[in-house]
C-alpha positions in Angstrom: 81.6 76.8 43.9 81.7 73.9 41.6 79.1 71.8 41.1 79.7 68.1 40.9 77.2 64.8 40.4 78.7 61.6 41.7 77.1 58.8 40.0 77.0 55.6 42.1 76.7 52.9 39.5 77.0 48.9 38.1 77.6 47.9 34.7 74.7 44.8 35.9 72.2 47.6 36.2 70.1 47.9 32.9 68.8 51.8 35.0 72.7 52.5 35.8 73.0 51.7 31.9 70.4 54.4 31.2 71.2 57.0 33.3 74.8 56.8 32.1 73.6 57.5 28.8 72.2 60.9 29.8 73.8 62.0 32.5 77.1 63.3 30.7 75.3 65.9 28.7 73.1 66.6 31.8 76.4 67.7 33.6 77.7 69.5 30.7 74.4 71.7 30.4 74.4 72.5 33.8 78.7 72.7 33.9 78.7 69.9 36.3 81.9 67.7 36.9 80.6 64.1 36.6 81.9 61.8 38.7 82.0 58.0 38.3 81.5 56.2 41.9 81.9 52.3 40.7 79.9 50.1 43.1 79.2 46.6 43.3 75.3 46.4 43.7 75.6 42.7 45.1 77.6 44.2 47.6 74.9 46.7 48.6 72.1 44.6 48.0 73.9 42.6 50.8 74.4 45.1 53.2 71.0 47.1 53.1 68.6 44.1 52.5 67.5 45.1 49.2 67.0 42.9 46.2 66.9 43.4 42.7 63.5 43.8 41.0 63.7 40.9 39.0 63.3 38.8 42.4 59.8 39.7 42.4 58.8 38.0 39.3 55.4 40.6 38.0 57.3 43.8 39.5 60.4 42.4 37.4 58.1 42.6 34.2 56.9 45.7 35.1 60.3 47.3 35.6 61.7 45.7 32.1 58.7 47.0 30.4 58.9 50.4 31.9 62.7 50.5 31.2 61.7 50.0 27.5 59.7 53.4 28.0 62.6 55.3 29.0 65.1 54.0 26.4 62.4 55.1 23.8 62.3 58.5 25.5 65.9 58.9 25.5 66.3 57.6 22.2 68.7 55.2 23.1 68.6 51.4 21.9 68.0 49.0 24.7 67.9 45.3 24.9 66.8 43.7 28.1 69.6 40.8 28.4 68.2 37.5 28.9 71.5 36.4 30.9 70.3 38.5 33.9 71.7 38.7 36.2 75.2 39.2 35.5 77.8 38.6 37.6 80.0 41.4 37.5 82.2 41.2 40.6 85.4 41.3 37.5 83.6 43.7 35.4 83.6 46.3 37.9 86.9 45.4 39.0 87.7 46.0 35.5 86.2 49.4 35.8 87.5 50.4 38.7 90.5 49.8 37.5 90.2 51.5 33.9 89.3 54.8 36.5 92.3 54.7 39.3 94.9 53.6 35.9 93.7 54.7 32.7 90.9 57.3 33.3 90.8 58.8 30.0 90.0 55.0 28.7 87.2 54.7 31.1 84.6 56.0 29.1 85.7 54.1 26.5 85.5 50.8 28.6 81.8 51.7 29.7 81.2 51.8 26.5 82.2 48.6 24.7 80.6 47.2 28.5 77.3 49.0 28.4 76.7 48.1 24.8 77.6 44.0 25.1 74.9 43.9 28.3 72.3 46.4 27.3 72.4 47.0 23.9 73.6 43.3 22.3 72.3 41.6 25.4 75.4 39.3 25.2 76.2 36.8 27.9 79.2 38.4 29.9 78.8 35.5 32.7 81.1 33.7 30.3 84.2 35.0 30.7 85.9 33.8 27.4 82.8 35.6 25.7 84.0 38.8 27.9 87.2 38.8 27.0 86.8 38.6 23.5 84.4 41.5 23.6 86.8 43.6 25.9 89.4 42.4 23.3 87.0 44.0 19.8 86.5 46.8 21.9 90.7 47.4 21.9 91.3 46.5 25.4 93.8 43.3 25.9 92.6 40.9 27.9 95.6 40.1 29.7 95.6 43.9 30.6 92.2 43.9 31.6 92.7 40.7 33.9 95.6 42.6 35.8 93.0 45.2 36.5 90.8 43.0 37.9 93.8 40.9 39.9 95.0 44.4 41.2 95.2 44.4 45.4 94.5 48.2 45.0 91.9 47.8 42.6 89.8 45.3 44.4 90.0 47.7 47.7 89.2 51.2 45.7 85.7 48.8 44.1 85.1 47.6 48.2 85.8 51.2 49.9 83.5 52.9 47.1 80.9 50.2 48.0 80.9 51.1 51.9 80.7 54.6 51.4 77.8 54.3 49.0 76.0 51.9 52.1 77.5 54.8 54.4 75.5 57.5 52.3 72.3 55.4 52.1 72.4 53.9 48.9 70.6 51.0 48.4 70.3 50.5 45.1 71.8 51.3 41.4 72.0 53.8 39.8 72.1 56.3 43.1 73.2 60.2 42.0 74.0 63.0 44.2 74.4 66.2 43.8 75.6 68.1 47.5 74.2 65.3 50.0 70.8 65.1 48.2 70.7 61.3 47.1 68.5 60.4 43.6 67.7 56.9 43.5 67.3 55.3 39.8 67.7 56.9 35.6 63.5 58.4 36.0 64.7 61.0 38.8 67.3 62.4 36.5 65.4 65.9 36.3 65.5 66.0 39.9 69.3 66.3 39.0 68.8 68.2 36.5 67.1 70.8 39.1 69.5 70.5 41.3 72.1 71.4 39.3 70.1 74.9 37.8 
């Protein structure tokens, strides 16, 4: 039987950030498929009650600071982005799109995404400042804002979002392997047990 993760994630989310950069080789080890389940975490937050942590001021801290412990575990740079929180209602349309039309350019499109919010900590609530990093990163802008515009698009981002609420997510990243739900990037060996 194969064995498959599905990764319930937003670009917004410095933890989805983090677990994204470790969960490909996690799958690989264990010859997982990896899928990517785009989600808009407003959307979620909405539905289930939940908040981000940054609404409780000292837990906020706490989180950022703890964050910073991971990334230096990992050994990936992190930078916690002063702009939060980021809007990214067209950034995950974006996504969603680069999945259901170009797939082998999604990786790719996290990418240059991940590394503008989490890495450069750039201000991607300004959309002129967006598209001219999609743009350096070799994805045209006009391209990308079709993506976004896209009827199907914007329904494939919505009906991912209700099955996440559907499957008890409440929060970014979420992971599953079978029906067992991991919440958050510091339960990633619990994936990685599942998956031995």
């Amino acid at each position: 039987m194969e064995k498959i993760v599905e990764f319930y994630f937003d670009v917004g989310s410095p933890s989805s950030y983090l677990a994204w950069t470790q969960l490909p080789a996690i799958c690989e080890q264990a010859g997982a498929r990896l899928i990517y389940k785009p989600i808009l975490l407003g959307g979620i937050y909405q539905a289930t009650g939940n908040a981000s942590p940054a609404a409780v001021p000292v837990k906020g801290r706490h989180v950022s600071h703890d964050l910073g412990r991971f990334a230096k575990r990992y050994g990936v740079p992190l930078s916690i982005n002063p702009h939060f929180p980021i809007i990214t209602l067209h950034l995950m349309r974006a996504v969603m799109g680069m999945q259901l039309r170009q797939p082998e350019r999604l990786h790719a499109f996290l990418q240059v995404v991940f590394k503008a919010l989490w890495v450069d900590a750039l201000n991607l609530n300004d959309p002129a400042l967006t598209m001219q990093t999609l743009a350096d990163g070799g994805f045209a802008p006009a391209e990308v804002a079709a993506l976004v515009n896209d009827p199907e698009v914007k329904a494939a981002l919505k009906a991912n979002t209700e099955e996440a609420v559907r499957r008890g997510v409440f929060g970014a990243p979420s992971t599953f392997v079978g029906d067992e739900m991991y919440f958050g990037q510091d339960r990633l060996d619990f994936v990685r047990e599942a998956l031995a």
